[in-house]
Structure formats: C-alpha cells, structure tokens
C-alpha positions as CSV (number, residue, x, y, z in Angstrom):
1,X,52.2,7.8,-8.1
2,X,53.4,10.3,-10.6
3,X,51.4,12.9,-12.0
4,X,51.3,11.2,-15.4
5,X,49.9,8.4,-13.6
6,X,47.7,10.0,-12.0
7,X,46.2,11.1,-15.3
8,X,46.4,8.0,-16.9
9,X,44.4,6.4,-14.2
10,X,42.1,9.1,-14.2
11,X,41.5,8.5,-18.2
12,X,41.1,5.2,-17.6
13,X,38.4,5.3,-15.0
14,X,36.0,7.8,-17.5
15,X,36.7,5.5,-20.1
16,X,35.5,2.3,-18.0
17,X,33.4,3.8,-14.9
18,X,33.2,-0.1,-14.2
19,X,36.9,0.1,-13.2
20,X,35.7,2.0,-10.2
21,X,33.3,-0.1,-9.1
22,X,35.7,-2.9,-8.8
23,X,37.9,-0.9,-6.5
24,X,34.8,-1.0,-4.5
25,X,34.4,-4.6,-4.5
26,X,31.1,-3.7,-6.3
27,X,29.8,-7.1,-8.1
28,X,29.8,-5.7,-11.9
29,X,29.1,-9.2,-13.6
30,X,26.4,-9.4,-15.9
31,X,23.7,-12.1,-15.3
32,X,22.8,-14.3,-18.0
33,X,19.0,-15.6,-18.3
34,X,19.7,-18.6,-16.3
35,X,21.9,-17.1,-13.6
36,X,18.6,-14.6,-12.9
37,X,15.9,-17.1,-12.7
38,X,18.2,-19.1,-10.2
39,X,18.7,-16.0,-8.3
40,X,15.3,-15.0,-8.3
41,X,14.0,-18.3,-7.7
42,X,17.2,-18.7,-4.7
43,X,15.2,-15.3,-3.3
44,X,11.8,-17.1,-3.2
45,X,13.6,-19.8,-0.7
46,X,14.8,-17.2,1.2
47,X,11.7,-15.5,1.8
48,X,11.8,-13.1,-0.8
49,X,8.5,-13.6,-2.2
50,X,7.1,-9.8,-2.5
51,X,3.7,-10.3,-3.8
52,X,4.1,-13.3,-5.8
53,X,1.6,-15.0,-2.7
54,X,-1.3,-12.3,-3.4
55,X,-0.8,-12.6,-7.8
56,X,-1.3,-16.3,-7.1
57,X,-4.3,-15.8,-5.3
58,X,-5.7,-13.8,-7.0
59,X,-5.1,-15.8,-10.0
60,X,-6.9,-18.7,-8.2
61,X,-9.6,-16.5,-7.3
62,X,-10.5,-15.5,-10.4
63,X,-10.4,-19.2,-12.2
64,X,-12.4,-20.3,-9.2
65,X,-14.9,-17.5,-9.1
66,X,-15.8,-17.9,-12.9
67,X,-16.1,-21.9,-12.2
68,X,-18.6,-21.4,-9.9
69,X,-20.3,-18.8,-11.1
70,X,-22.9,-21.0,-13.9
71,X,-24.8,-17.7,-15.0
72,X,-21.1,-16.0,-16.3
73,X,-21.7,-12.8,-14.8
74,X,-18.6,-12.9,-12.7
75,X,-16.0,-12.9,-15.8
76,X,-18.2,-9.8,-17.9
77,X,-16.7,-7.2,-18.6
78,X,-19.3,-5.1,-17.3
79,X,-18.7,-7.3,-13.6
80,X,-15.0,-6.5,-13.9
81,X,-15.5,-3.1,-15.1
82,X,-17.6,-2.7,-11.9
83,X,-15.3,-4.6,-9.7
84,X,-12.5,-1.8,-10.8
85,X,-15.2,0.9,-9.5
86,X,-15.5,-0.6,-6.3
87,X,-12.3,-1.5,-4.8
88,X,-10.9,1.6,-5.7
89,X,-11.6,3.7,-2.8
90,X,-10.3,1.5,0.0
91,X,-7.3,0.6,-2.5
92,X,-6.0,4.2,-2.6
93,X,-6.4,4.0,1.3
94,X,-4.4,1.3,1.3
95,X,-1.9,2.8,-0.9
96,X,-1.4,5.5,1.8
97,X,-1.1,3.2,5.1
98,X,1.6,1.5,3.0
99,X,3.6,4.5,3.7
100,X,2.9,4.2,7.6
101,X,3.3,0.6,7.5
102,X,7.2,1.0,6.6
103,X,8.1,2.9,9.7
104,X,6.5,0.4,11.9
105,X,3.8,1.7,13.1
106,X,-0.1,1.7,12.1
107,X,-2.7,4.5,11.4
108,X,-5.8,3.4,12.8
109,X,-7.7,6.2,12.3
110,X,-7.3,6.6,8.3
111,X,-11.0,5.2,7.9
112,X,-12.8,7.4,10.0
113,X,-10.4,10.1,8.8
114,X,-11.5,9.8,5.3
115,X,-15.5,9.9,6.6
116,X,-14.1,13.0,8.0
117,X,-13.4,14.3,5.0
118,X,-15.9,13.0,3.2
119,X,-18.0,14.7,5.9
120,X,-16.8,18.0,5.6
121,X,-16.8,18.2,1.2
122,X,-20.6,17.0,1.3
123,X,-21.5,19.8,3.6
124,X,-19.4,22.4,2.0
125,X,-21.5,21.5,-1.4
126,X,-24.6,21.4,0.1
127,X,-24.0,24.6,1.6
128,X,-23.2,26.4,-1.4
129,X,-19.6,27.3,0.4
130,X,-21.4,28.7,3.8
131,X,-19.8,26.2,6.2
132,X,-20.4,29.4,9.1
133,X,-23.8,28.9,8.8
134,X,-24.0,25.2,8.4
135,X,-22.4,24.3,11.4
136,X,-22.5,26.7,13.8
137,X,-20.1,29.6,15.4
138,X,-18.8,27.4,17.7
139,X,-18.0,24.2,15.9
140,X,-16.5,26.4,13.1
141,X,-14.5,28.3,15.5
142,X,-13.2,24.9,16.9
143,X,-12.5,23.4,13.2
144,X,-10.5,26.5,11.7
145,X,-8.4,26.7,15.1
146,X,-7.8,23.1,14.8
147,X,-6.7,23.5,11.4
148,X,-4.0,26.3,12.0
149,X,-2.7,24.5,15.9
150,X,-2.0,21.6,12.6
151,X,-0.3,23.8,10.6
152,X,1.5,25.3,13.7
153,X,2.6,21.7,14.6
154,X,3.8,20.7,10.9
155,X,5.8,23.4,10.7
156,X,7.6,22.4,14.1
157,X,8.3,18.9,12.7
158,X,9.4,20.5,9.7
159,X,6.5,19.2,7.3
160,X,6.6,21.8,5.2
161,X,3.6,20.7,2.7
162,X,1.0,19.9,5.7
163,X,2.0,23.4,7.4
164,X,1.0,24.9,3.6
165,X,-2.2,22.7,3.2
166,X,-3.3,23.3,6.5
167,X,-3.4,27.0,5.8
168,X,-5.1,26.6,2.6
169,X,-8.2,24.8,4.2
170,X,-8.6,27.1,6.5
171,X,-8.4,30.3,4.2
172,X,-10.6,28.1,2.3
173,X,-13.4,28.1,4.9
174,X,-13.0,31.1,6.0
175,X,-13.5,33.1,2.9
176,X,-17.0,31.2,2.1
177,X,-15.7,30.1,-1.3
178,X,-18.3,28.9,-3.1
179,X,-19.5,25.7,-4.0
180,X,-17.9,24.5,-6.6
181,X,-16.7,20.2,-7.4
182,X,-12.8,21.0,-7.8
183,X,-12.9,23.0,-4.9
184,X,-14.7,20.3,-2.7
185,X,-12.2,18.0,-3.6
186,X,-9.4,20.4,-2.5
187,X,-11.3,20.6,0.2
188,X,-11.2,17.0,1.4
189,X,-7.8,16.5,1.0
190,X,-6.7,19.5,2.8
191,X,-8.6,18.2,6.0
192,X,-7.0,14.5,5.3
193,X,-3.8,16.3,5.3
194,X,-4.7,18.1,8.6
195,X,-5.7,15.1,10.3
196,X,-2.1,13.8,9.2
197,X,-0.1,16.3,10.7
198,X,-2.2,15.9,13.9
199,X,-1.4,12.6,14.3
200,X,1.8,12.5,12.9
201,X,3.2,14.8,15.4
202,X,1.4,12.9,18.6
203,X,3.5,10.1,17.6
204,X,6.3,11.7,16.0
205,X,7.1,14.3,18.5
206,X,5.2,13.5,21.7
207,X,6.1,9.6,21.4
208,X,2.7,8.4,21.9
209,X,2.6,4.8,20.3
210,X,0.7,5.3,17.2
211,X,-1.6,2.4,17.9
212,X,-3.2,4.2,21.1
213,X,-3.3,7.2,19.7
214,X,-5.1,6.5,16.3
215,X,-7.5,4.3,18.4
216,X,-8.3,7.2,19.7
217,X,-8.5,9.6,17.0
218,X,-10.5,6.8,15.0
219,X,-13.3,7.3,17.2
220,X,-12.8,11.0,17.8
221,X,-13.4,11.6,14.5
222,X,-16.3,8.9,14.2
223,X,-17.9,11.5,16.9
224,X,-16.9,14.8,14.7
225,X,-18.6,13.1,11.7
226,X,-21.8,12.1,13.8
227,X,-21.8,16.3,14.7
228,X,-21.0,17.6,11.4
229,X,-23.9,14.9,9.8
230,X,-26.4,13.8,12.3
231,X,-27.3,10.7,13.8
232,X,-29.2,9.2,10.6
233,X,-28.6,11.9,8.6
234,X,-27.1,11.8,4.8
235,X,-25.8,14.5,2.5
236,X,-25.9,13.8,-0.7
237,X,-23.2,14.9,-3.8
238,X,-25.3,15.4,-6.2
239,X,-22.8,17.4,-8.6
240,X,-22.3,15.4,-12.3
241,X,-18.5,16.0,-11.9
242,X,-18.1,14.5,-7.9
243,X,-20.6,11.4,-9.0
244,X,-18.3,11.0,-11.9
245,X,-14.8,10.4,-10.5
246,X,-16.6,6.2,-9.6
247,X,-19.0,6.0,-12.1
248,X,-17.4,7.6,-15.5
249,X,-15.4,6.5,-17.8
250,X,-13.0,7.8,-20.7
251,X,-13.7,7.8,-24.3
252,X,-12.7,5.4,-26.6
253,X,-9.8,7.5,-27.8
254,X,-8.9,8.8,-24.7
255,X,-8.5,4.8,-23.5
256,X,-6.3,4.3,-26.2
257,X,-4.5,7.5,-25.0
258,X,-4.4,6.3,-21.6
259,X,-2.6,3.2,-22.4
260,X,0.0,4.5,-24.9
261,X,0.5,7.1,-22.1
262,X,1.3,4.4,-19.5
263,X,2.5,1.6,-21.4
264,X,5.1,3.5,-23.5
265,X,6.2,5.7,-20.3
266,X,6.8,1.7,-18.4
267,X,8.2,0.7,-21.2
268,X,10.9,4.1,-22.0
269,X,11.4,4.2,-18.1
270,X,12.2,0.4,-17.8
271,X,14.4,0.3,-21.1
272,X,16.5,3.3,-19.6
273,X,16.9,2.4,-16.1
274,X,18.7,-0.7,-18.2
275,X,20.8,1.2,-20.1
276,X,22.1,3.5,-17.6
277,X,22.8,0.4,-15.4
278,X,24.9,-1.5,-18.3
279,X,26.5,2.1,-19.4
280,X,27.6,1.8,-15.6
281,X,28.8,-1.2,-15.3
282,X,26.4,-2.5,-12.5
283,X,24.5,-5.2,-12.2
284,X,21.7,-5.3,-14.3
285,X,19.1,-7.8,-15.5
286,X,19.7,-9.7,-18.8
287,X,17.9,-7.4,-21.3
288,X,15.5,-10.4,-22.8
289,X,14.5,-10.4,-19.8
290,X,13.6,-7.0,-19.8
291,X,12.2,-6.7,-22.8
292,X,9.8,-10.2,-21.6
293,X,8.9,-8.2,-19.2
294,X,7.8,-4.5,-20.7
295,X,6.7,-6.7,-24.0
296,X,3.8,-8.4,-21.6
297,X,3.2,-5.2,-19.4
298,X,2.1,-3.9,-23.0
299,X,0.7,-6.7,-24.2
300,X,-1.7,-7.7,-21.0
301,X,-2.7,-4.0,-21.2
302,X,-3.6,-3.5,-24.7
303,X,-5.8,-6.4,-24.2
304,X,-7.5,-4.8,-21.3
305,X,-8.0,-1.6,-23.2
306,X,-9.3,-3.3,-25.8
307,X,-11.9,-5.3,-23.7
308,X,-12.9,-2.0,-21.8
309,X,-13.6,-0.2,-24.4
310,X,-16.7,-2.3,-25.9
311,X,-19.9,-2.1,-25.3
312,X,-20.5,-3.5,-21.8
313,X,-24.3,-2.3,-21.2
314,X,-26.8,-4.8,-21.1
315,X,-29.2,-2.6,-22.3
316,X,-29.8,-0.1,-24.9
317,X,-27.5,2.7,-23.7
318,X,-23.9,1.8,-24.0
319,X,-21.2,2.1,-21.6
320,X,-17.6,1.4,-22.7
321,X,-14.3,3.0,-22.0
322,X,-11.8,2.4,-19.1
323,X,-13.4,3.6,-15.4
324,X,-11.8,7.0,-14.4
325,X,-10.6,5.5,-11.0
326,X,-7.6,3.5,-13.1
327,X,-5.7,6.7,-13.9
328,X,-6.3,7.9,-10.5
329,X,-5.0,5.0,-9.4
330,X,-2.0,4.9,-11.7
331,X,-1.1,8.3,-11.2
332,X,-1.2,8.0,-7.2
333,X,0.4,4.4,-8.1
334,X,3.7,6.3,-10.3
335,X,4.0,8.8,-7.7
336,X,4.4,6.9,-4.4
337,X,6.6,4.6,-6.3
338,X,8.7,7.6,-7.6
339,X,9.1,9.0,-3.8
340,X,9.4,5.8,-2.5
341,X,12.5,4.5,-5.4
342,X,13.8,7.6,-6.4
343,X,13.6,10.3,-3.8
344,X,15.8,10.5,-0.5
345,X,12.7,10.4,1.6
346,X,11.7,7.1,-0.2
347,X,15.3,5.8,1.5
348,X,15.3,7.3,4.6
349,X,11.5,5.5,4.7
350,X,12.4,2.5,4.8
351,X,15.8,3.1,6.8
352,X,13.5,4.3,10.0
353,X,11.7,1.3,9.2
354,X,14.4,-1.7,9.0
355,X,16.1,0.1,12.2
356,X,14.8,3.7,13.4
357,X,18.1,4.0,16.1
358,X,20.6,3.4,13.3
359,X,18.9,5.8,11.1
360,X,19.1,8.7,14.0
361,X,22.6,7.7,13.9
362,X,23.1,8.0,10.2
363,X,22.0,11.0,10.4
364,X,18.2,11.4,9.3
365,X,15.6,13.3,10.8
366,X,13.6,10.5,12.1
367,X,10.4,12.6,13.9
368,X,10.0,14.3,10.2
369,X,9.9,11.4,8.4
370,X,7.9,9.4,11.2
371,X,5.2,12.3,11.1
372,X,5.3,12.7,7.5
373,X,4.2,9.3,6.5
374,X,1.0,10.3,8.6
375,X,0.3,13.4,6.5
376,X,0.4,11.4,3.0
377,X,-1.6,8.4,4.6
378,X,-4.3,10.6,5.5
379,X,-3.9,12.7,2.3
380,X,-4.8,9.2,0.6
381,X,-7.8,8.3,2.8
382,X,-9.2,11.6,1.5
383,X,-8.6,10.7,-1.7
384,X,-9.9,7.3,-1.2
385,X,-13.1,9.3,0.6
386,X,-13.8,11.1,-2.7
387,X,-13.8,7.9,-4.5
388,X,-16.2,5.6,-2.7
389,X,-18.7,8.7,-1.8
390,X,-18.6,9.5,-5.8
391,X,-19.6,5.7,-6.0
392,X,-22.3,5.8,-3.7
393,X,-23.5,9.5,-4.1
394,X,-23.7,10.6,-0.5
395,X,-21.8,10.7,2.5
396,X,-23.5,9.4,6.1
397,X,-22.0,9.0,9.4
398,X,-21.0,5.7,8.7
399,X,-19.1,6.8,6.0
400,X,-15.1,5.7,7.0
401,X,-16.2,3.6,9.2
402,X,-17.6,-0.5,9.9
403,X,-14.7,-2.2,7.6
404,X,-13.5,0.3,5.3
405,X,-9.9,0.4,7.4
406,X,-9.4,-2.8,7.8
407,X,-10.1,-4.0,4.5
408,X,-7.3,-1.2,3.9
409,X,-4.7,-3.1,6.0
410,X,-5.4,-6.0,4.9
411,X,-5.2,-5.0,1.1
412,X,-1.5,-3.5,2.2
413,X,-0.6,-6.6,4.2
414,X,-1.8,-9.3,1.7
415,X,-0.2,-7.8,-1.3
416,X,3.0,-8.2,0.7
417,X,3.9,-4.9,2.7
418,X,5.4,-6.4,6.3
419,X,3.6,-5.3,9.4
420,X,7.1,-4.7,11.0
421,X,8.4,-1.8,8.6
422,X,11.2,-1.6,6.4
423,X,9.5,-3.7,3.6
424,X,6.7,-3.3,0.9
425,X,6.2,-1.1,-1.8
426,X,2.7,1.1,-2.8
427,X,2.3,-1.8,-5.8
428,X,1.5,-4.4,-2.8
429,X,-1.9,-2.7,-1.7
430,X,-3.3,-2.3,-5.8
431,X,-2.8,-6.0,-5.7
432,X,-4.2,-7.0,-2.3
433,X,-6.9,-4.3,-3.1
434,X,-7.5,-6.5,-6.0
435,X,-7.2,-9.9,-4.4
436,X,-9.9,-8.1,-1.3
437,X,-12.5,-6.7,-4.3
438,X,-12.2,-10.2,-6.5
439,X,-13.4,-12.2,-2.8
440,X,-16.1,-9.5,-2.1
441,X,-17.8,-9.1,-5.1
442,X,-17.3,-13.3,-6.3
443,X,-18.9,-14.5,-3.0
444,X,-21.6,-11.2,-3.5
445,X,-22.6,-12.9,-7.1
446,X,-22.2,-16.2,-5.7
447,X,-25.4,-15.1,-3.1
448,X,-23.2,-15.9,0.1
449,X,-24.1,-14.2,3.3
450,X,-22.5,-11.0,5.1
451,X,-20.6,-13.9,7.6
452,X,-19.1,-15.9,5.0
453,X,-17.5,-12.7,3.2
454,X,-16.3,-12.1,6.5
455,X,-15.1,-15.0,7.9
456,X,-13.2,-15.3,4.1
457,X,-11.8,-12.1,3.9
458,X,-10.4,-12.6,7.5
459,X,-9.2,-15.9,6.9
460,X,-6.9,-14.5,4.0
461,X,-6.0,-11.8,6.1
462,X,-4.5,-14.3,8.5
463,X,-2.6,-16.4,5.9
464,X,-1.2,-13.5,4.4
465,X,0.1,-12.3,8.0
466,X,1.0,-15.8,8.7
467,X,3.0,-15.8,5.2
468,X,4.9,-12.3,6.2
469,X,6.0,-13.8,9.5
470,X,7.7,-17.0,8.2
471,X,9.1,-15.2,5.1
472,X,10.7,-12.7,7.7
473,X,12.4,-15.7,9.6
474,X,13.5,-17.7,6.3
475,X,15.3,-14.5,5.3
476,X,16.8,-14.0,8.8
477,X,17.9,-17.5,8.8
478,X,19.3,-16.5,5.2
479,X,21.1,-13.7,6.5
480,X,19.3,-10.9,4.4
C-alpha cells in the first residue's frame, strides 16, 4: 500500500471509527425495538434472567402482603417508610459480600465482623475517646498490634487502602481522640477494614479456603465482642447524630434535591453511555428504548418522593421526608457499580471469578484482588453495623450475630448474584434486601410466629439458589 493510501485509509477510519470495528468482525448493527426484546427475551431462555426472579417476587409480595393485610397498615406510607429503615443495614452487608461472592468464595464472618465494629464505636463513645482505660492494658495492647500486623499484611498483598486505614485506626486509638459521632463512625469502618485485610490475606495469600477460615473468624470475633461488651451487657449510642443515620429523614426540599440529584445523574449518565456507543459505532440499544427506560426510572421515583414527603405520623408530630439510609444506600449503590463497570478492578473481579487460573495467565494479580474483595466486604458490614445500631440505639453482644449474615447472603443470592463467582452485580442484594425486608416485616404485621418467618425466608432462599443452579446449566447448554 502506498503512502497516499495509507492516508486515505487512515482518513477514512476517523471519519467512520465503525470501519474499524468491522475489520474486527465487531457486530456494529443497530437493533431495532423488536430485534432487542427478542434478544432480551432469547437471554431469559438461556438463563439470563439477572434479577428479573427477585423483581417478580417482590412484586407478588407486596400485592399479596396488602391483600392480606385487612387493617391497611402494610401499604402506609409510614409501614414502608419504616420497612426502608429496617432492611437497610443487612442490605449494605449484602452489598459488600456481593463483592466476595464474584471471586467464588464466601465471607462468613461479615456479621460478627460488623458486631465488632459496632462493638468497638459504642465503647469509644461511651468512653469519651479513652479506649486505654475502657478495656484494659492488655486487651488494648493486643487490639492496636492487631491493627498494624493488618496493615503490615495489606501492604504485602499490595492493598494499598487497608494498609492506610489500618494505620489510621490505630493512630486513632492511640491518641485518645475524643468522642465525637463522625469520628465513631471512622472508627467502625476502619476496624471493618482491618478485619478485611486479616481475612483477606488468610485466604488470599496463605490459601486457606475462605469458608474455614471465616467460620472461624465469625466466632473469633463473636468472642472479642462478648470481651469488649460483657455477657449481658449493652452500650448504648446515645449521640442525636449516630441515632439519626436509621431514624432521620431529609427535608422536604432536600427530598426533592435528592431526587433531581439521582434521577437527572441516571438519566445524563444513561443518555451518554448511548451516545458514545452510537458515535462509535457499537452496538447499542434502540434509543426509545432508552429513553422508556430513564423516562420510568424518573417517573417511579418522583412518585416515591412525592409520597415520602407527606405527612406519615399518625399523631400530632409529623414526620415526612425520604429516610437518610436511601442516599446511603444509593451512594454505596453508584459506587460499587462504578468500580465494578467502569474500573479495571471491576474486570479483573469478575475474571478471577468466571476462571481464577486463566486470569493468573492473563496476567492479573489474582491474591490482590482475592484479598481485596475481603477488605470492601468488611468495610460494608461496618457500614451496615452503623446503620442497624443507629436503628436500635445500642450495641450488645449479639449485635452481628443470630441471622444478620445470613439474611445478608441470602439478600445477595436472591437478587441474583451466583454463588459460584463471576456473575451478579451490587444492584442484586438492594433488591433481594428488599424482597428479605418486604417477607419479614409482612408476616411481622400479619402476627405470624418467629418459625414461620423462618421457615419462609429459608424457603425463598432455597428457590432462589435452586433458580441460580438451573439458570447456570441452561446458559451452559446455550453456550454462554
């Protein structure tokens, strides 16, 4: 090819960057309407169903709940207002084992890791910042060394953000800072994020099987907690800005901020992932459909703004406004979707989970992302602690533990993340949070005993696994 040919070419391909693609064999062709829905609905009979199974059910649930319940307190708004308060805390748990769940493996411990640092904020605030004198030389000796041998090992596995967060808790303790709400909070998510890097360099880097050792660590730290607290002991949070993170709620205006905030950054980020991808020349959705979508994202959410912010009290002192938790919620909800979409660590994610031995061979640092994924679990079961102790107003030495975990599994797994890695996204446990809350509190209202809220919520549990197996073998038999 001669040099003016050369140049031609290369004009032509920055006028039509589709050209490229099609030296790639990269399928450029625009879908119409129909063409997407048959593909889409082709995926379902493949086993593509994501968490279309959970949205359905909780659909049902909600019709059926409101049915049954003849006194109408189920669909109040002050009910569902509640309902949003009380799910939250093992939902953002959830959200974190999603992370762990791609790899493959499980994290046991995240509910008793969470008491742990539930543990540690209460007693820092009830002891105005003097954690020396609270707990004893010994004990305090044993957590600050514990804290820096966690640091010590993050930095080995080349966790950069644990090894930095580990140092800041201890410097945190050690100084005597005092008691103050923000700090306490800092406070709990730094010793989440050392109880991450602890375990995720026992599996990581040791090879332990991550079962065994957050059995382990589950009841290690049910032990730690039952030291720092007491057999029967409770410490309360009694600080207006801790008890508020549950039980609070924004302002009228600032509701209406909140969704003009969210809804027109969903809409601006969905509209210009489109237009990038048609600019492109890839394969892109038909923009009606698009537009179908972000126009009842906005929609559905204007509504429940509008709801939220009435007057929900049933007496004379009114309560409206959307519950603090849902920005939480949404903001830890954008950000693990971010880093799991946009980031490479989101990739190389769920690369060690479809097939961790062809990852090493790609190339990626398997033991950093393996251990990783056990520092922002356990970063989110302190969150999650901070949430449900703010509903409840104190911590005991229960706190973390009886079903708090496994209702966190179970909200990842039934809102579709697969127990065998590689598939699932930090969307699946707010919905299977959802669906776990809507059974909970509808049975609670309907007056049905502790063993039928059990024997339900473990029942769904099991369908949803049951629905995760056969979808994995219809898209093996598919070839996907």
């Amino acid at each position: 090819m001669t040099a003016p040919e050369k140049q031609q070419k290369s004009a032509a391909e920055k006028a039509d960057p589709g050209n490229r693609a099609a030296d790639f064999g990269i399928d450029t062709t625009a879908r119409t309407t129909g063409e997407a829905i048959r593909g889409y609905l082709q995926g379902l009979r493949n086993g593509e169903l994501g968490s279309l199974p959970a949205l359905l059910g909780l659909a049902a649930l909600f019709v059926l709940f409101t049915i049954l319940d003849s006194g109408g307190t189920f669909p109040s708004l002050l009910n569902l207002a509640n309902l949003l308060q009380q799910g939250a805390g093992r939902t953002i748990i959830a959200m974190g084992l999603v992370f762990v769940l791609l790899t493959g493996e499980i994290d046991l411990a995240a509910g008793t890791a969470s008491g742990l640092a539930a543990a540690l904020m209460a007693l820092h605030l009830v002891s105005g910042g003097n954690m020396l004198g609270a707990m004893g030389g010994f004990v305090f000796a044993v957590l600050i060394v514990a804290m820096l041998v966690a640091a010590a090992l993050a930095i080995w596995v080349r966790v950069w953000a644990g090894a930095v967060v580990s140092v800041l808790t201890a410097v945190i303790l050690l100084i005597g800072v005092p008691a103050n709400p923000w700090i306490e909070m800092l406070l709990a998510v730094g010793v989440g994020v050392v109880v991450g890097c602890l375990t995720g360099f026992l599996v990581a880097r040791i090879g332990m099987p991550s079962f065994v050792v957050t059995l382990a660590l589950f009841i290690t730290w049910q032990g730690v907690i039952l030291q720092l607290i007491g057999d029967g002991g409770t410490l309360g949070l009694r600080d207006p800005v801790i008890n508020a993170v549950a039980n609070g709620n924004l302002s009228t205006l600032g509701s209406w901020v909140l969704f003009v905030v969210a809804a027109g950054g969903y809409a601006a980020v969905m509209l210009l992932q489109q237009r990038n991808r048609l600019h492109k020349g890839l394969v892109a959705k038909p923009t009606g459909l698009v537009l179908i979508k972000v126009g009842a994202v906005v929609v559905l959410g204007a509504l429940a703004t509008f709801l939220l912010t009435r007057d929900r009290s049933p007496g004379v002192i009114a309560i409206s406004g959307i519950p603090y938790v849902v920005p939480i919620v949404l903001v830890l909800l954008v950000l693990g979707t971010y880093v799991l979409d946009r980031t490479r660590f989101g990739r190389h994610v769920y690369a060690v989970g479809g097939n961790r031995e062809a990852a090493r061979r790609a190339g990626i640092d398997v033991v950093r992302i393996r251990a990783a994924v056990f520092v922002i679990s356990s970063a989110f079961a302190a969150i999650g602690a901070i949430v449900y102790s703010s509903k409840v107003g104190s911590v005991s030495p229960a706190a973390g533990g009886g079903n708090t975990l496994l209702f966190a599994v179970g909200a990842a797994v039934i809102g579709g993340t697969s127990l065998f890695g590689g598939r699932g996204r930090v969307s699946n446990a707010v919905i299977g949070g959802a669906v776990l809350a809507t059974v909970e509190n509808g049975l609670g209202l309907l007056k049905q005993p502790a063993a039928v809220v059990f024997i339900i919520t473990g029942l769904v549990l099991l369908l949803a696994a049951g629905v995760d197996v056969l979808s994995r073998r219809k898209s093996a038999a598919a070839g996907r």
